[in-house]
N, CA, C and O of each residue as an XYZ file, in Angstrom:
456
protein
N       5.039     -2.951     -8.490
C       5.064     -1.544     -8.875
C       3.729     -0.910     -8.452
O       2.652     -1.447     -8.710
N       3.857      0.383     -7.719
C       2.172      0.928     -7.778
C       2.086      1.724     -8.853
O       2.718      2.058     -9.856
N       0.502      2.012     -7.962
C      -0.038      2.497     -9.433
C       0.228      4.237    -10.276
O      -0.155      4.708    -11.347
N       1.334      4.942     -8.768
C       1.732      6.136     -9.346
C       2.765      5.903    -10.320
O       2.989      6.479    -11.385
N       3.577      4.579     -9.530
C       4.706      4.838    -10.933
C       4.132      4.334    -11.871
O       4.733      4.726    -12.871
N       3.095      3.514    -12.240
C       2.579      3.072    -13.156
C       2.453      3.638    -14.114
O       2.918      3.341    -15.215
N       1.383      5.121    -13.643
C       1.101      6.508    -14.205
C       1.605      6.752    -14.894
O       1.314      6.632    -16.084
N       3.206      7.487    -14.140
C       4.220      7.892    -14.226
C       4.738      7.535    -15.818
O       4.883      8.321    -16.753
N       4.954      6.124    -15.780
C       5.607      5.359    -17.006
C       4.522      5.589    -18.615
O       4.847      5.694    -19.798
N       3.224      5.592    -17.942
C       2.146      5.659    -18.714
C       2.198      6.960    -19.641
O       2.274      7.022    -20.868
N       2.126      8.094    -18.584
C       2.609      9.794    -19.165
C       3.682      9.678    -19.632
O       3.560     10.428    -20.600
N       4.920      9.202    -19.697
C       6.131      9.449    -20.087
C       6.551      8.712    -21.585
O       7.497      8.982    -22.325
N       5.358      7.565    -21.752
C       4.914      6.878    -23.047
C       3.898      8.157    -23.967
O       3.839      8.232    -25.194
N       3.255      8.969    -23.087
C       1.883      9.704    -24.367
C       2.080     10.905    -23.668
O       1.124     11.515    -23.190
N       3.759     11.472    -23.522
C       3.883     13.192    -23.622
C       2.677     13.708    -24.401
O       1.972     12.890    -24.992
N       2.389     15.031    -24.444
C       1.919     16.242    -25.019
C       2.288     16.338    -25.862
O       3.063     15.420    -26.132
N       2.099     17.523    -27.092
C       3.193     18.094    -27.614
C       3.793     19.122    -27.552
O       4.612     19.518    -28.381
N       3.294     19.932    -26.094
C       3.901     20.828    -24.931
C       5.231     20.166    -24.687
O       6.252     20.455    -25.311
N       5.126     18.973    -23.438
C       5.962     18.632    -23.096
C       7.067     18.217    -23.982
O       8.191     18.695    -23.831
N       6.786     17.304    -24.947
C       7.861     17.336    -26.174
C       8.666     18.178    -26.555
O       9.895     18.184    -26.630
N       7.801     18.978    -26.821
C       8.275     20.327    -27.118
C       9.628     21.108    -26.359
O      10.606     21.674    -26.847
N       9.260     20.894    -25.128
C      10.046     20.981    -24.033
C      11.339     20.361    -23.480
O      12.347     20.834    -22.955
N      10.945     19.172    -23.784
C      11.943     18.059    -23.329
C      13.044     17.773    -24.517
O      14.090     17.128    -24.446
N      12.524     18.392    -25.512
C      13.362     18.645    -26.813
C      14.589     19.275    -26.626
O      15.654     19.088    -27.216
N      14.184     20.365    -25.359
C      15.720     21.535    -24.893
C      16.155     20.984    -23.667
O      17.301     21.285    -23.336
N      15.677     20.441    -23.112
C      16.517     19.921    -21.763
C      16.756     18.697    -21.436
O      17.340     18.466    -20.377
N      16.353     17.678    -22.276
C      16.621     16.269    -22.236
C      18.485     16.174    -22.641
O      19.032     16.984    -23.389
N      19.052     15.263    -22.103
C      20.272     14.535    -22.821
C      21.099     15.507    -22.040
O      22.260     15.459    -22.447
N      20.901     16.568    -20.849
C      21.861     17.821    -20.088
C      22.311     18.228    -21.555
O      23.502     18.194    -21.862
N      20.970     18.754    -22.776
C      21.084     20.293    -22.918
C      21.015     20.836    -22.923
O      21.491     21.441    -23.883
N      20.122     21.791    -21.600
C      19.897     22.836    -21.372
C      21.130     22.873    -20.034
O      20.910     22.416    -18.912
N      22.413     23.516    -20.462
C      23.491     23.870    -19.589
C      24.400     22.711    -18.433
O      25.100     22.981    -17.457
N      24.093     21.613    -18.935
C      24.712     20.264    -18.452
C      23.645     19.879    -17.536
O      23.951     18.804    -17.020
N      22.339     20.379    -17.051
C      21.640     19.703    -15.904
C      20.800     18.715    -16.289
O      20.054     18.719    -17.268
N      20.954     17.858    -15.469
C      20.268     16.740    -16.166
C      18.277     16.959    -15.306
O      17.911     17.333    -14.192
N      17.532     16.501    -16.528
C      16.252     16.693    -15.659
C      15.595     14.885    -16.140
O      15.990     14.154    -17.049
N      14.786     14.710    -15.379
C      13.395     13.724    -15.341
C      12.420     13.789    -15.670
O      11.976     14.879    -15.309
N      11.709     13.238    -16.197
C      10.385     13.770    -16.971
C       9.159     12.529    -15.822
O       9.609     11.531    -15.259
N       8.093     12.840    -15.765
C       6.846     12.403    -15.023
C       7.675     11.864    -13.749
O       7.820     10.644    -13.670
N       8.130     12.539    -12.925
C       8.866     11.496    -11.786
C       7.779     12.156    -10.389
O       7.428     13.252     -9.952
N       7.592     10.878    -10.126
C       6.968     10.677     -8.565
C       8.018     11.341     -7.565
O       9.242     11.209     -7.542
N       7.058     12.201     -6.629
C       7.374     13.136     -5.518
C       6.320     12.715     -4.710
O       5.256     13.266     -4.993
N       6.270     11.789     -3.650
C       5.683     11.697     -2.698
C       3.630     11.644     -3.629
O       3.561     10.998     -4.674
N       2.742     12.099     -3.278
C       1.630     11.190     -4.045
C       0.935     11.771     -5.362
O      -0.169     11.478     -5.820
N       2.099     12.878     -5.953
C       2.617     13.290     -6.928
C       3.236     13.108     -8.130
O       4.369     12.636     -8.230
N       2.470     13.501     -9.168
C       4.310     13.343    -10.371
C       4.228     14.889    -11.185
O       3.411     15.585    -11.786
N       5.578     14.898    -10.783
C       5.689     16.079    -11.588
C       6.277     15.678    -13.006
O       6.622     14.538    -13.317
N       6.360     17.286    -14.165
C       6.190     16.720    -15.177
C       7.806     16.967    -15.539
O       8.465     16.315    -16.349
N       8.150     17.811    -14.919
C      10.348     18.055    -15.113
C      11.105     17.724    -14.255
O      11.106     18.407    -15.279
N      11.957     17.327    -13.254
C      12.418     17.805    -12.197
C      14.077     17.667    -12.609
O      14.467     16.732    -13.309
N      14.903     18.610    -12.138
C      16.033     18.933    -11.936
C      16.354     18.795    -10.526
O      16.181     19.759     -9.780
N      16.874     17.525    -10.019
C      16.839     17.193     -8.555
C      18.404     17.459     -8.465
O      18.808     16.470     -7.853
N      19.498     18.261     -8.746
C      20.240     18.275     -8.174
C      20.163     20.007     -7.929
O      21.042     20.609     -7.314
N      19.190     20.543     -8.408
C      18.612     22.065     -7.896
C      17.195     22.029     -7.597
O      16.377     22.944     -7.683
N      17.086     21.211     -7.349
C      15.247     21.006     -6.759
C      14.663     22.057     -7.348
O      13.985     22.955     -6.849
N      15.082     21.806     -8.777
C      13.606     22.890     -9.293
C      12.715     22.339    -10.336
O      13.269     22.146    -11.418
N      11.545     22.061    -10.261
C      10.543     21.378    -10.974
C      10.129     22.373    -11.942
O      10.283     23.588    -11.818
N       9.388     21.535    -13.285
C       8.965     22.633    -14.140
C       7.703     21.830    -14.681
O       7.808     20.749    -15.260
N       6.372     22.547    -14.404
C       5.237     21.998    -14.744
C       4.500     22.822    -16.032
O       4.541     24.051    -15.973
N       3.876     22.235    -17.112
C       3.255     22.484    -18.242
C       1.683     22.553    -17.274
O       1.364     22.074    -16.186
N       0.996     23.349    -18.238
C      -0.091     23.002    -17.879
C      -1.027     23.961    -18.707
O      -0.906     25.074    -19.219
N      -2.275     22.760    -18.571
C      -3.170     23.193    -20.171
C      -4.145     23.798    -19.589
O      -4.139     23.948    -18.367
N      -5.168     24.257    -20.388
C      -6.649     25.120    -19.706
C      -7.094     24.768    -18.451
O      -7.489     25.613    -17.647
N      -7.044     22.904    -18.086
C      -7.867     22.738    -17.457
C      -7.396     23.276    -15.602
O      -7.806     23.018    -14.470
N      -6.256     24.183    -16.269
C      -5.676     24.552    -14.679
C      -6.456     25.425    -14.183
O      -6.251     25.817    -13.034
N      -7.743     26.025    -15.095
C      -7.948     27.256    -15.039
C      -9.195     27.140    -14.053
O      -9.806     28.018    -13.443
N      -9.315     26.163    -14.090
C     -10.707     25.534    -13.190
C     -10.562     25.731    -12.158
O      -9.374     25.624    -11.852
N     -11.484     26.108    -10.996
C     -11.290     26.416     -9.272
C     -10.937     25.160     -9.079
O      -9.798     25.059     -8.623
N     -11.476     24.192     -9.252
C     -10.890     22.653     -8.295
C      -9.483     22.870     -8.840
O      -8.553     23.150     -8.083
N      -9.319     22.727    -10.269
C      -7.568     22.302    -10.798
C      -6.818     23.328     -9.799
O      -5.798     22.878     -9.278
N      -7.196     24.670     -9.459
C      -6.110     25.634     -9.356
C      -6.226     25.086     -7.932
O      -5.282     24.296     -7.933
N      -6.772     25.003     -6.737
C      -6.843     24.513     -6.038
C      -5.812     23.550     -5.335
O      -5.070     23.678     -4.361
N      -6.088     22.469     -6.287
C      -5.535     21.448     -6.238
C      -3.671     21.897     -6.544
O      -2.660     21.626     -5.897
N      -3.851     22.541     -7.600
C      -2.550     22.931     -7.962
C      -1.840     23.372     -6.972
O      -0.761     22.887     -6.631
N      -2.455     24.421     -6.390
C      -1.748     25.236     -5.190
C      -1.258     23.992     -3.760
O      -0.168     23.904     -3.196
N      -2.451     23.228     -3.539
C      -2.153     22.125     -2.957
C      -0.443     21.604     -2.472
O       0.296     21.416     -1.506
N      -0.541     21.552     -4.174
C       0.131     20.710     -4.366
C       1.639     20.881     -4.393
O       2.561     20.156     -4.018
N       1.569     22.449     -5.136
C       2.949     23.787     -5.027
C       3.470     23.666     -3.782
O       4.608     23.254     -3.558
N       2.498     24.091     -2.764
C       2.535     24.295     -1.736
C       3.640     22.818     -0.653
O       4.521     22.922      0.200
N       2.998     21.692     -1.268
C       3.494     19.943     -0.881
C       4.665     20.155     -0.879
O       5.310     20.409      0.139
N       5.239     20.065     -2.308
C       6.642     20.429     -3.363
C       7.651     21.212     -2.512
O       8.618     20.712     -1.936
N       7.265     22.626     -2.507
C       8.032     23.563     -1.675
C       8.538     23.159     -0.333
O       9.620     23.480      0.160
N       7.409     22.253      0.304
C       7.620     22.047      1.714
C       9.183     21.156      1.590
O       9.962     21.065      2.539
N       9.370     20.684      0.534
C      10.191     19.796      0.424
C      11.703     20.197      0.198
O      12.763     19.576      0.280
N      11.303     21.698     -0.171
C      12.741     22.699     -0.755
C      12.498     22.692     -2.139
O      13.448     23.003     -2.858
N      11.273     22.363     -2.739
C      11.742     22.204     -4.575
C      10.873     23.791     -4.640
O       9.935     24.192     -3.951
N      11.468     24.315     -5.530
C      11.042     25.292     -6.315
C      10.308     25.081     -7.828
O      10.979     24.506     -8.685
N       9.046     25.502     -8.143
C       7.942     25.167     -9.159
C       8.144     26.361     -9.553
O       8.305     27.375     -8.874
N       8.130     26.175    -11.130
C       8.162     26.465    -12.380
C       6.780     26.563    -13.362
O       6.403     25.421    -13.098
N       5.923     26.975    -14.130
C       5.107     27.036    -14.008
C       4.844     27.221    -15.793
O       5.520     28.191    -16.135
N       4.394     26.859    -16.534
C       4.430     27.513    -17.904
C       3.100     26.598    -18.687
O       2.895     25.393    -18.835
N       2.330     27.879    -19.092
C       1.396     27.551    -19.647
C       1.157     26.869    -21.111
O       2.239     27.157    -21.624
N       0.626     26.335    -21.858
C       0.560     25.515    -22.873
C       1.231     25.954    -24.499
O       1.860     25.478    -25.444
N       0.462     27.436    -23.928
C       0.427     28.024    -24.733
C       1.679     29.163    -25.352
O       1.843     29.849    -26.361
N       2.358     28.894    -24.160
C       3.611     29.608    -24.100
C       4.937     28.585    -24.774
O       5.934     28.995    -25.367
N       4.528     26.999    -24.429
C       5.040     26.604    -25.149
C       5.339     26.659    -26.477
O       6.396     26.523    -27.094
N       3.745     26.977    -26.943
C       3.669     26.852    -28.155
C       3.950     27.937    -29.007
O       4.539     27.560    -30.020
N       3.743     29.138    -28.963
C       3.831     30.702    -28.983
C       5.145     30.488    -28.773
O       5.769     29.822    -29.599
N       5.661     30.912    -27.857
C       7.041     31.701    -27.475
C       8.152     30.553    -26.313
O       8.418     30.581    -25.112
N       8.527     29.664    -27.444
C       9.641     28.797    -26.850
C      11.144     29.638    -26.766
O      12.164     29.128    -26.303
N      11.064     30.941    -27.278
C      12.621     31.142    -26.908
C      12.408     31.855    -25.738
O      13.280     31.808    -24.870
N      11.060     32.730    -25.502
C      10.856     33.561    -24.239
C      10.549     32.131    -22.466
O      10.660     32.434    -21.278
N      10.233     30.926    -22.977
C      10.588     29.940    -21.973
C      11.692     29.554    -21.682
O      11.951     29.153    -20.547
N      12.695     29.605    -22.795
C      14.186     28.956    -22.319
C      14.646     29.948    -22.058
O      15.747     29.847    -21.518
N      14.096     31.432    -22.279
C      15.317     32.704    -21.580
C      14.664     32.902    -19.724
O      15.259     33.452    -18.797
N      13.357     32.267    -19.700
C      12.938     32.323    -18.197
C      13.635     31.315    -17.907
O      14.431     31.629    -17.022
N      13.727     30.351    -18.181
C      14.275     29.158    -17.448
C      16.236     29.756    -17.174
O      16.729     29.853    -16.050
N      16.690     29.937    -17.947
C      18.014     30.432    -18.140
C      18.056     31.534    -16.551
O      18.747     31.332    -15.553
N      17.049     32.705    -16.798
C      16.832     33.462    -15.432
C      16.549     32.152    -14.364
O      17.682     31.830    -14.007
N      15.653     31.327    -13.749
C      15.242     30.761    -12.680
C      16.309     29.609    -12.624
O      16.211     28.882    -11.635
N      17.342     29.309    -13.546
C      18.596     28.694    -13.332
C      19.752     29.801    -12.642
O      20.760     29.347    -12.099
N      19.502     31.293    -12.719
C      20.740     32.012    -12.249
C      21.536     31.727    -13.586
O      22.682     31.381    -13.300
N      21.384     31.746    -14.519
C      22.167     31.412    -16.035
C      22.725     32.892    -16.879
O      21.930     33.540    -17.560
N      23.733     33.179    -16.773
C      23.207     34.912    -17.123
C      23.590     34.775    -18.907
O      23.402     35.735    -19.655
């Protein structure tokens, strides 16, 4: 095994309580039958949602995005993703935490869900 999926398995043992939070509505296809993945490796990557039968990823992310290297890197990395056809999703920590029905009515929009 390398050491991304390693990672991978590692994050998916010590979620957030963002991501929890999260994976609370779309785990088990219930958010509208799609099934998603949680920490899955994309090339030298892991993202933290992916819905691979609509290539659309959905990433949490805490302060430290706010940093020139993180955002950087982030864009990087958006940029990787896309090349691939996946579409990134984007939701801040705090939005989790604040306003979980205003995330599942964006997600509902960036599904085409009316």
């Amino acid at each position: 095994m390398n050491n991304l999926t390693q990672k991978a398995r590692e994050l998916r043992k010590n979620m957030t309580s963002q991501e929890r939070k999260l994976w609370s509505l779309i785990s088990n296809k219930q958010f509208y039958k799609f099934k998603f993945l949680r920490q899955y490796v994309i090339g030298q990557y892991i993202v933290d949602f992916i819905c691979r039968e609509t290539k659309i990823i959905i990433e949490i992310d805490g302060g430290q995005h706010n940093f020139d290297k993180n955002a950087n890197y982030d864009e990087l990395r958006t940029n990787y993703l896309m090349s691939l056809g996946y579409k990134v999703i984007r939701f801040w920590n705090n939005e989790i935490d604040n306003n979980l029905e205003g995330v599942y009515e964006r997600l509902k929009k960036e599904f085409n869900i009316e």
